[in-house]
C-alpha positions as CSV (number, residue, x, y, z in Angstrom):
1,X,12.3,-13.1,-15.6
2,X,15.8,-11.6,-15.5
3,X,15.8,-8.2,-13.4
4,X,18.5,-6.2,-12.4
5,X,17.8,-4.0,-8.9
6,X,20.6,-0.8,-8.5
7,X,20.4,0.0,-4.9
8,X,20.9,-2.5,-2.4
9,X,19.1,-0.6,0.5
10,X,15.9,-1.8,2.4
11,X,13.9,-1.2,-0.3
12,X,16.1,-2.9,-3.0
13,X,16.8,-5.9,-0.5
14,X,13.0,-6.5,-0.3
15,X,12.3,-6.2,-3.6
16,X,15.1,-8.4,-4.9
17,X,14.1,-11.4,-1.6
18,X,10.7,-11.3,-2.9
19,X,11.3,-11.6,-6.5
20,X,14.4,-14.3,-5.8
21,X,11.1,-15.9,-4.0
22,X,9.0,-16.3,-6.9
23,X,12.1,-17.6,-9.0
24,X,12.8,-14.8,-10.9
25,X,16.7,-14.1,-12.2
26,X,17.9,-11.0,-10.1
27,X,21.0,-9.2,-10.0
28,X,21.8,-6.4,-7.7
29,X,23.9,-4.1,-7.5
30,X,25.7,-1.4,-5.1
31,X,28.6,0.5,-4.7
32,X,28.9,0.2,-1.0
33,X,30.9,-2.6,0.1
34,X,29.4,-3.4,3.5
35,X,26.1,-3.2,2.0
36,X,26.5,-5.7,-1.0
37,X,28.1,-8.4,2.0
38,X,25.2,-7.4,3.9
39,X,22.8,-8.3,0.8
40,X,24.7,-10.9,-0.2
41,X,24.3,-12.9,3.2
42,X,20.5,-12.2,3.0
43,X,19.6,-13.3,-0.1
44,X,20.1,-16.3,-2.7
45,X,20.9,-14.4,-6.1
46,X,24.0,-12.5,-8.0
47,X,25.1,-8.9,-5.8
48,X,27.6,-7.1,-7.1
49,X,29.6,-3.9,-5.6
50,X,29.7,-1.6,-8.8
51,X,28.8,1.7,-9.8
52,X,24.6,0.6,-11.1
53,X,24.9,3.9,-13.2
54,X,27.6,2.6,-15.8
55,X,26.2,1.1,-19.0
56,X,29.8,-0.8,-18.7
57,X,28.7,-2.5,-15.4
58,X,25.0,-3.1,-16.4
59,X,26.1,-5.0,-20.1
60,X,28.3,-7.1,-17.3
61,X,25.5,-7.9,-14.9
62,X,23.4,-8.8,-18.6
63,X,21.6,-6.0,-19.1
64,X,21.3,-7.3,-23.2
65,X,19.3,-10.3,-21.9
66,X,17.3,-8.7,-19.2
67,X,13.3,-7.7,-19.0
68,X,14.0,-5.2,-16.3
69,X,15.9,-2.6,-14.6
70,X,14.9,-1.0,-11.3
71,X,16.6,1.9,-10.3
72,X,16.3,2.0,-6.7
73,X,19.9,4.3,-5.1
74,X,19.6,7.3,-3.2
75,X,19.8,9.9,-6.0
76,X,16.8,10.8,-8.5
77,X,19.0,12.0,-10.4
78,X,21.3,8.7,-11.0
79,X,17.8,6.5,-11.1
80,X,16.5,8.9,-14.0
81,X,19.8,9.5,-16.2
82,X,20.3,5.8,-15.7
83,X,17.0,4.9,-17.4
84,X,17.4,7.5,-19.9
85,X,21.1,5.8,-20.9
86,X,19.7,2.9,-21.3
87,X,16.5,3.2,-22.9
88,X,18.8,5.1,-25.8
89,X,20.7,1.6,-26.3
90,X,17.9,-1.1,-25.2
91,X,14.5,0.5,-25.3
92,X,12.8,-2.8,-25.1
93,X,13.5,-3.2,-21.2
94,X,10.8,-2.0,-18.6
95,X,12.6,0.8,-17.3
96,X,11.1,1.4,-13.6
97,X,12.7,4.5,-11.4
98,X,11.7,5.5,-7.8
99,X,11.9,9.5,-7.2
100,X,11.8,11.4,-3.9
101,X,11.8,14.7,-5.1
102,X,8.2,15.7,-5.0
103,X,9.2,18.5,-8.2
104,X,10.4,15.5,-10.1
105,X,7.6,13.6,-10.0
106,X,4.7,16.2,-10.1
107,X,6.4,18.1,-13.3
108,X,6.8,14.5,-15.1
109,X,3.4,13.8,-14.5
110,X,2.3,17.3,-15.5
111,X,4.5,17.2,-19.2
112,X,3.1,13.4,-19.5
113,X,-0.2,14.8,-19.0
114,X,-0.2,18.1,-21.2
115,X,1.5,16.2,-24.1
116,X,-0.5,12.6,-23.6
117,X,-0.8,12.5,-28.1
118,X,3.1,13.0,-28.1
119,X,3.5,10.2,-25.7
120,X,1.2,7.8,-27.0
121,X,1.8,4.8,-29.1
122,X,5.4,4.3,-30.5
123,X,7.0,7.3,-28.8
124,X,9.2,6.4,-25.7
125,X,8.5,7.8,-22.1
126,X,9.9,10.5,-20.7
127,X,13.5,10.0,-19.3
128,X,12.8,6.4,-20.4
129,X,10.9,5.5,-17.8
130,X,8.5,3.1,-18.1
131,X,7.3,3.5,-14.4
132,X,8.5,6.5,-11.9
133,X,7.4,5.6,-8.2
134,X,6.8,8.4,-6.0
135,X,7.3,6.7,-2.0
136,X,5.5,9.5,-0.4
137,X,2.4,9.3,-2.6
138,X,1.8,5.9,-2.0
139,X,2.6,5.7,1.4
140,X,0.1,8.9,2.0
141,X,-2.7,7.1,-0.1
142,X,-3.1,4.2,2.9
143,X,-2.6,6.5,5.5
144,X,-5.7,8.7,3.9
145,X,-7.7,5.7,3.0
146,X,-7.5,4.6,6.7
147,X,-8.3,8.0,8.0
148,X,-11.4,8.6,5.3
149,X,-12.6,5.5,6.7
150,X,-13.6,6.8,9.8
151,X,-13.0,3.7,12.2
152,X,-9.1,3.8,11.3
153,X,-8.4,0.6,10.3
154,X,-6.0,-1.3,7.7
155,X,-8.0,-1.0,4.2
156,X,-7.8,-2.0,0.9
157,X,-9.6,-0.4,-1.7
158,X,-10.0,-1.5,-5.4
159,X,-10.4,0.9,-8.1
160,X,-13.7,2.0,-9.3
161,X,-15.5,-0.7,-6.8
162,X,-17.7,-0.6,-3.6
163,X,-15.9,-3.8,-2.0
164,X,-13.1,-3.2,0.0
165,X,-10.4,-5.8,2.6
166,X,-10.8,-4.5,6.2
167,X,-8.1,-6.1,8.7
168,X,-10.3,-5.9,12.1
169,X,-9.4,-8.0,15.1
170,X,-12.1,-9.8,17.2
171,X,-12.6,-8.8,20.8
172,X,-13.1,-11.2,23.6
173,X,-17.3,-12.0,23.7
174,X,-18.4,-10.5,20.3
175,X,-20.4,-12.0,18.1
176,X,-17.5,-13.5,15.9
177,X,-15.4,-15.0,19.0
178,X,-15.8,-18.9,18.8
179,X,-18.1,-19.4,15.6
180,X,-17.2,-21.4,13.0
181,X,-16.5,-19.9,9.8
182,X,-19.5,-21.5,7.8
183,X,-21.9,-20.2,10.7
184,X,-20.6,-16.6,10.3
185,X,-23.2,-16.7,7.4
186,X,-26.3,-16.2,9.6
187,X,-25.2,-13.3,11.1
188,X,-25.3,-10.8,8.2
189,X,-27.8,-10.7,5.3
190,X,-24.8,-9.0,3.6
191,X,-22.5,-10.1,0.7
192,X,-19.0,-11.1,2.9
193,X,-16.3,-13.2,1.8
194,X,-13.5,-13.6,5.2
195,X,-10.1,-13.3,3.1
196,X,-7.7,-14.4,5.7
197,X,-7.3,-15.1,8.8
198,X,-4.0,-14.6,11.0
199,X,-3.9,-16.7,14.4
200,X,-1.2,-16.0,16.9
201,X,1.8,-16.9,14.7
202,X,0.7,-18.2,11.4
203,X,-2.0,-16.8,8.8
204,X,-4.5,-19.2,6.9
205,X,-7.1,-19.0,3.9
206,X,-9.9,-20.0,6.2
207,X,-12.0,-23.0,5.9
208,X,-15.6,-23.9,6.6
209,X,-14.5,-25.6,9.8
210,X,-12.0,-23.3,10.9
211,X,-12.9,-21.8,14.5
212,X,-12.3,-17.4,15.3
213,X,-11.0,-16.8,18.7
214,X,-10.6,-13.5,20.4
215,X,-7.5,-11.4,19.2
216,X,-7.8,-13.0,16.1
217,X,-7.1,-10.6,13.1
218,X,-9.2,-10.7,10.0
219,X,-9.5,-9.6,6.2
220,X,-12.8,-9.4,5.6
221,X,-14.3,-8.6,2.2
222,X,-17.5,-6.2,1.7
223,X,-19.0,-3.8,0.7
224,X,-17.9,-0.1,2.3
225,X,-21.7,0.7,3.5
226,X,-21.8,-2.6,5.2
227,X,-18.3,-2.6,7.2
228,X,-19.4,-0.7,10.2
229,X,-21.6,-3.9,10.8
230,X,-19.0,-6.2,10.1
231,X,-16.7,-3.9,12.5
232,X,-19.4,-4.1,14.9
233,X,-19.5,-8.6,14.8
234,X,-16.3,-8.4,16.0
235,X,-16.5,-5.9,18.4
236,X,-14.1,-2.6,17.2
237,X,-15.6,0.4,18.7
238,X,-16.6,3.1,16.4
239,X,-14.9,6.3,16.8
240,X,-15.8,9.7,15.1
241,X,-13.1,11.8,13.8
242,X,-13.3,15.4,14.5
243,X,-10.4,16.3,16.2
244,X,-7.4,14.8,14.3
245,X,-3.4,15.9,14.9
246,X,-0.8,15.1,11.8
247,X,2.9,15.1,13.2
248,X,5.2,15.8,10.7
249,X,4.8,18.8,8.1
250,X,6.8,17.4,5.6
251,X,6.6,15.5,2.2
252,X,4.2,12.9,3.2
253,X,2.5,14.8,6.1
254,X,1.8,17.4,3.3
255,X,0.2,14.9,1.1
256,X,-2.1,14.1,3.5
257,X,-3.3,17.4,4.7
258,X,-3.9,18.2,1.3
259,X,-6.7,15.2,1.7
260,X,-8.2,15.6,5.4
261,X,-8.0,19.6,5.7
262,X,-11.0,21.0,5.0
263,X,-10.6,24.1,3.1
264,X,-12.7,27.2,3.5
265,X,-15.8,27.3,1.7
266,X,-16.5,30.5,-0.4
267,X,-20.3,31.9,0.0
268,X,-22.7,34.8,0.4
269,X,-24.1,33.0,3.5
270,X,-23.3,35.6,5.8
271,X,-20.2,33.7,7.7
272,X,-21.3,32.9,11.6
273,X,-24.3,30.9,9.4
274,X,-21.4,29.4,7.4
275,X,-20.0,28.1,10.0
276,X,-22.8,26.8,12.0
277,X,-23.4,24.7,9.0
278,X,-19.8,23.5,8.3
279,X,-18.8,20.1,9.7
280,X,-17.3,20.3,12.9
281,X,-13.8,19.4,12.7
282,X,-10.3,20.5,14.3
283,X,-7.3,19.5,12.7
284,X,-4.2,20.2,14.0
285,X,-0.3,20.3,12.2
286,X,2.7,19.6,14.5
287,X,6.1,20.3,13.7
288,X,9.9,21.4,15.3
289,X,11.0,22.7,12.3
290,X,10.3,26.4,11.3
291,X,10.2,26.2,8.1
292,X,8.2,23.6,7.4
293,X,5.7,24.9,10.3
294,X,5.2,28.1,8.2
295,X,5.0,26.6,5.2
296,X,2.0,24.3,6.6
297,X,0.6,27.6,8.5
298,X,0.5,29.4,4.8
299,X,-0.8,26.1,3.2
300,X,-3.5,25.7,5.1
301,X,-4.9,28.4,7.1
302,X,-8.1,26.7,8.2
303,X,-5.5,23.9,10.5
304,X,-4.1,25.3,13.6
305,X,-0.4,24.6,13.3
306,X,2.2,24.7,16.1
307,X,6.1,24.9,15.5
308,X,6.8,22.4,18.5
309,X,8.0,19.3,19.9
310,X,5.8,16.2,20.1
311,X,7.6,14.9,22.7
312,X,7.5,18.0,25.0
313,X,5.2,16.6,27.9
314,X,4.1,20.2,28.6
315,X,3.1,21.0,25.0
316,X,1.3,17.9,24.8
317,X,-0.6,19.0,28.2
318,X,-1.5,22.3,26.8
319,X,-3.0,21.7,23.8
320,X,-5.1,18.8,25.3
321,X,-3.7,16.4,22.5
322,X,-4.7,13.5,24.6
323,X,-8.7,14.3,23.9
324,X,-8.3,13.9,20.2
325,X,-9.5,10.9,18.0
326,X,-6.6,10.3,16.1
327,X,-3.0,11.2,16.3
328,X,-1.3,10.5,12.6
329,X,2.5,10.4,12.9
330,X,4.3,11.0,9.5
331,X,7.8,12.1,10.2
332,X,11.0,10.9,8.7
333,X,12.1,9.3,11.6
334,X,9.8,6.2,12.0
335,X,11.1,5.1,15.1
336,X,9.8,8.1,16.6
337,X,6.7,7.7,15.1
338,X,6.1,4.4,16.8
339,X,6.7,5.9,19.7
340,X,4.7,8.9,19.2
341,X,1.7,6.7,18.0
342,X,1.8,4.0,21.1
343,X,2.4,6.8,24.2
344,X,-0.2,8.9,22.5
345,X,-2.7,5.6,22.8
346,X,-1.5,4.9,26.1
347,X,-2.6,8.9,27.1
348,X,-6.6,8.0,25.8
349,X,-6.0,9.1,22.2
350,X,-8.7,6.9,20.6
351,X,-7.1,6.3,17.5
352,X,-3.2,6.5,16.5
353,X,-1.7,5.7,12.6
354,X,2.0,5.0,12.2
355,X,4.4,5.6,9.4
356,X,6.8,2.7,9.7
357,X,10.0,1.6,7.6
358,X,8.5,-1.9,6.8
359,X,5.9,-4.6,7.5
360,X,8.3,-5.8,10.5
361,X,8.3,-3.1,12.7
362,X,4.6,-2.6,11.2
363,X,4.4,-5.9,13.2
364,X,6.0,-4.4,16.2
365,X,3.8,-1.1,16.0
366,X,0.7,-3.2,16.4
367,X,1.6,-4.9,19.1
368,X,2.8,-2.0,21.2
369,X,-0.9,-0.8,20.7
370,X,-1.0,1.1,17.2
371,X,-3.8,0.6,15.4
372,X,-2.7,1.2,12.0
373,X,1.0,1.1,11.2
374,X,1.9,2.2,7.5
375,X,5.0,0.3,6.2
376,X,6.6,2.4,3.4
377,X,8.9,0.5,1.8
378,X,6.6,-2.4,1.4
379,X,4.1,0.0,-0.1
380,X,6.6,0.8,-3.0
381,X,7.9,-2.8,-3.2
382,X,4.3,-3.3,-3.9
383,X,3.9,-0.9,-6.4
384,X,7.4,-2.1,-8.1
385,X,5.8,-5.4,-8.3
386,X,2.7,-4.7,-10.0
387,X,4.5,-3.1,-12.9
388,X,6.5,-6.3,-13.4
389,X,3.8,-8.9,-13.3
390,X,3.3,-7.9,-17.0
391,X,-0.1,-6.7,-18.6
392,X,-2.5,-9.0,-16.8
393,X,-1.7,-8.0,-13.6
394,X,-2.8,-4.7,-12.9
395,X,-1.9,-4.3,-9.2
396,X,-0.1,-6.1,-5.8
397,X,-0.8,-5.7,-2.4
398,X,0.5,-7.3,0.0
399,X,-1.1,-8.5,3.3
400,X,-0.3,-10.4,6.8
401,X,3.1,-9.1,7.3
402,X,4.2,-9.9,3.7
403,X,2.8,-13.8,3.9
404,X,-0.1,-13.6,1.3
405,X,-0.5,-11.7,-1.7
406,X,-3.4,-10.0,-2.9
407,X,-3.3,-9.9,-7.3
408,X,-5.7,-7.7,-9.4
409,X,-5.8,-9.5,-12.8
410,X,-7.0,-9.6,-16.1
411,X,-8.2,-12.4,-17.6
412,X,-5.5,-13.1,-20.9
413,X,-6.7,-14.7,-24.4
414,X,-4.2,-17.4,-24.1
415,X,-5.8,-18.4,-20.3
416,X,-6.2,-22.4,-20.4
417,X,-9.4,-21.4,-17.7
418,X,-11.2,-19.4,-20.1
419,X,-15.1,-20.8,-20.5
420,X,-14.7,-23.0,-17.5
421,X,-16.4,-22.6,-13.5
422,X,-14.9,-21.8,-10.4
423,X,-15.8,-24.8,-8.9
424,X,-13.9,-26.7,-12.0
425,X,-10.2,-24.5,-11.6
426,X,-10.7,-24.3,-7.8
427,X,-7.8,-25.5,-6.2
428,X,-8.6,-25.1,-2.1
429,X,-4.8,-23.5,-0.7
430,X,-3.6,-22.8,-4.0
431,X,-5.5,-19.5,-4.6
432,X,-9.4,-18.0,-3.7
433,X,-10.6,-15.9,-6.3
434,X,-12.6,-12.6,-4.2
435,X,-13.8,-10.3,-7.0
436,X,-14.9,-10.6,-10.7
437,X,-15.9,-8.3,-12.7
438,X,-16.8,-8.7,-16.6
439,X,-15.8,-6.9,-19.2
440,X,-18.7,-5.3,-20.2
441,X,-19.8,-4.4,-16.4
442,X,-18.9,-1.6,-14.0
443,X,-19.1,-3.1,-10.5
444,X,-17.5,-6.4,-9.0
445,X,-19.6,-9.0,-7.5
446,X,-18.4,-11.7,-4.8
447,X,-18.5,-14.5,-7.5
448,X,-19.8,-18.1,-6.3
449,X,-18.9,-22.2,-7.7
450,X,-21.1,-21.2,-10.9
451,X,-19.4,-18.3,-12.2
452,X,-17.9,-19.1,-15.8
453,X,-14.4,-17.2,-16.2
454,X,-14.2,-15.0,-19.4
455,X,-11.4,-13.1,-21.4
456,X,-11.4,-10.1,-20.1
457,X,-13.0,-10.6,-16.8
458,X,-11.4,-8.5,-14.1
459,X,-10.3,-10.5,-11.1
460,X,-9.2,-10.1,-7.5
461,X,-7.8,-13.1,-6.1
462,X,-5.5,-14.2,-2.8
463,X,-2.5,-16.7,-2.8
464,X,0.2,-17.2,-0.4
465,X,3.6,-15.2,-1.5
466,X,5.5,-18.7,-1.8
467,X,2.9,-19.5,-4.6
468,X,2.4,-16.9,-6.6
469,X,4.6,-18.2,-9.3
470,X,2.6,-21.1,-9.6
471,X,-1.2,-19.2,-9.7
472,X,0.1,-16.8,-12.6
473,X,1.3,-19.9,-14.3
474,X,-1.9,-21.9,-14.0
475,X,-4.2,-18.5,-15.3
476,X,-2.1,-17.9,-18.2
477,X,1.3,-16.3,-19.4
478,X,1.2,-13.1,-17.5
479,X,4.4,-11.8,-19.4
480,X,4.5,-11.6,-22.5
């Protein structure tokens, strides 16, 4: 696939080493000189220093003969003329732009929305975009799927579907320290698949034979009324969340208050009954700027909401931070977030989530005592990837530090597996197919050697990032 990347930064140097990766044509390009020789000694493609928002400079990088354009620079305003320029001269190119401005995106969505006929079949997207990516959304969709799942835990959820991928780590003595994978079996009359598994400094699609320590970390696959006894096998203790503190009022922080605030209930019970019967639950905004403090104190009046400095050892003694379950911190500045998150732990918080630049210092968060470290960029490289997959793949997530690849598919017409058994395609390293769903069903099962593979079918399967190439090519032409 031939792709051409405009911004060279973090998020466009990711993108571009893990499409290089799976042998795709990239170009990218940048205007800033010591960023393209920074790219250009990371990674094995084309980077040129250009302006990415001339049509002159694209039709040099071959923009004619490409299937995509990612607009990735620091200006919404440059990634959405820039689509719009081009879709007016070649329409057939997946157009894909990443917006920060919250206005942007929600009144593109809105218009999109309220005209959905108008946009429908032949007519071309708005601003010619194919795909507008919103980094704070997605990034505040882990954070509240981690919080809403009470034990605060990396999760991944699947759409419409009752399984979900917990990363839990085994303490020393629990039930899952020193078994054997095929024995874990007999300790849960529950549907379980164990995903991956990471130990010390490599990650591996477990085998029968393979042997859990202590401090290993593991994906396990079930469904979400049956995690807190997985959680419990291995030893994680179960923490309820009614006291929860969000650092950082802004874009992100917002989205997730919106979420985990619970907002005033109207009623004609007379109100000290009301409240007796609410849940009981004290959530608490923290921020040093006073704007964004009073804009969070209007938002939501039922949050107590301090104008103040996290850092400020006396606030944090006043307010009693340190008795709260979880500490969520969602600022812009993600090295302070770290820090925030592993001082607040090392205080008694029982809980701390991280927003973190990438799945490297997502690494580093964990092991300074985190417990759930959010890595946005990788979130939106994620997301970036999905829509270039083509139509069978329906979503990317990536897992392990970026090592394996989780891939939500659809099973094509052309596939050469169609008709044929797991146990017949299964190729042990290659690939481990965790979910199916048909096409005429609503719910995914854990799929054993006899299940027959149909067009249609909805798939979620594992492979390592090195050989994801090779799994698309042996389901099927996945881009067309």
């Amino acid at each position: 696939m031939n792709i051409i990347i405009v911004g060279a930064g973090l998020t466009g140097t990711e993108l571009a080493k893990k499409l290089v990766a799976e042998k795709n044509n990239v170009t990218l390009i940048d205007n800033d000189e010591e960023i393209v020789r920074h790219a250009s000694n990371r990674l094995d493609c084309m980077v040129v220093q250009a302006d990415g928002n001339s049509l002159e400079t694209l039709e040099d990088a071959g923009i004619a003969k490409a299937e995509a354009l990612v607009m990735l620079t620091n200006s919404d305003e440059v990634n959405m003329i820039t689509c719009s320029l081009v879709d007016a001269v070649y329409p057939d190119i997946i157009k894909i732009a990443r917006v920060r401005n919250y206005e942007y995106y929600i009144k593109t969505k809105k218009t999109i929305k309220q005209h959905a006929d108008t946009f429908s079949g032949t007519h071309r997207p708005l601003y010619g975009i194919d795909h507008m990516v919103y980094p704070d959304m997605e990034a505040a969709k882990v954070i509240i799927e981690a919080v809403e799942h009470g034990t605060v835990t990396d999760v991944l959820t699947f759409d419409n579907s009752e399984y979900e991928i917990m990363r839990v780590t085994v303490e020393k003595g629990s039930e899952f320290d020193g078994r054997r994978v095929q024995n874990l079996r007999s300790l849960s009359e529950n549907p379980f698949l164990l995903v991956y598994i990471e130990q010390e400094d490599r990650t591996v699609l477990p085998s029968g034979t393979t042997i859990i320590q202590a401090e290993d970390c593991l994906g396990i696959l079930a469904k979400r009324s049956h995690m807190k006894q997985f959680l419990q096998l291995c030893g994680s203790q179960i923490t309820e969340l009614n006291k929860i503190a969000l650092v950082g009022a802004g874009h992100i922080g917002t989205l997730v208050a919106e979420r985990l605030v619970k907002k005033p209930r109207k009623s004609k019970i007379p109100r000290l009954l009301q409240t007796l019967h609410q849940t009981k639950q004290e959530f608490v905004i923290i921020d040093k700027d006073d704007q964004r403090s009073r804009a969070a104190s209007e938002r939501f009046p039922s949050a107590s909401v301090f104008r103040a400095d996290i850092t400020d050892e006396g606030f944090i003694e006043e307010e009693n931070l340190t008795t709260f379950d979880l500490i969520i911190s969602a600022t812009h500045n993600h090295e302070l977030n770290m820090v925030v998150s592993a001082y607040m732990k090392s205080l008694g918080v029982s809980k701390t989530i991280s927003l973190v630049s990438s799945s490297g210092f997502a690494e580093i968060a964990r092991n300074i005592g985190v417990d759930v470290a959010v890595p946005i960029k990788d979130t939106v490289v994620d997301t970036i990837i999905g829509h270039l997959r083509g139509k069978s793949v329906t979503g990317v997530h990536t897992v392990s530090d970026g090592e394996l690849e989780i891939i939500e598919y659809t099973v094509p017409e052309i596939s050469r597996l169609l008709d044929k058994s797991l146990k017949d395609i299964a190729d042990p390293g290659l690939f481990l197919i965790l979910l199916i769903k048909a096409d005429n069903q609503s719910e995914y099962f854990i799929p054993d050697g006899n299940t027959v593979l149909k067009q249609g079918n909805n798939l979620v399967l594992i492979t390592r990032i090195d050989q994801i190439s090779a799994v698309l090519e042996y389901f099927g032409d996945t881009r067309e």
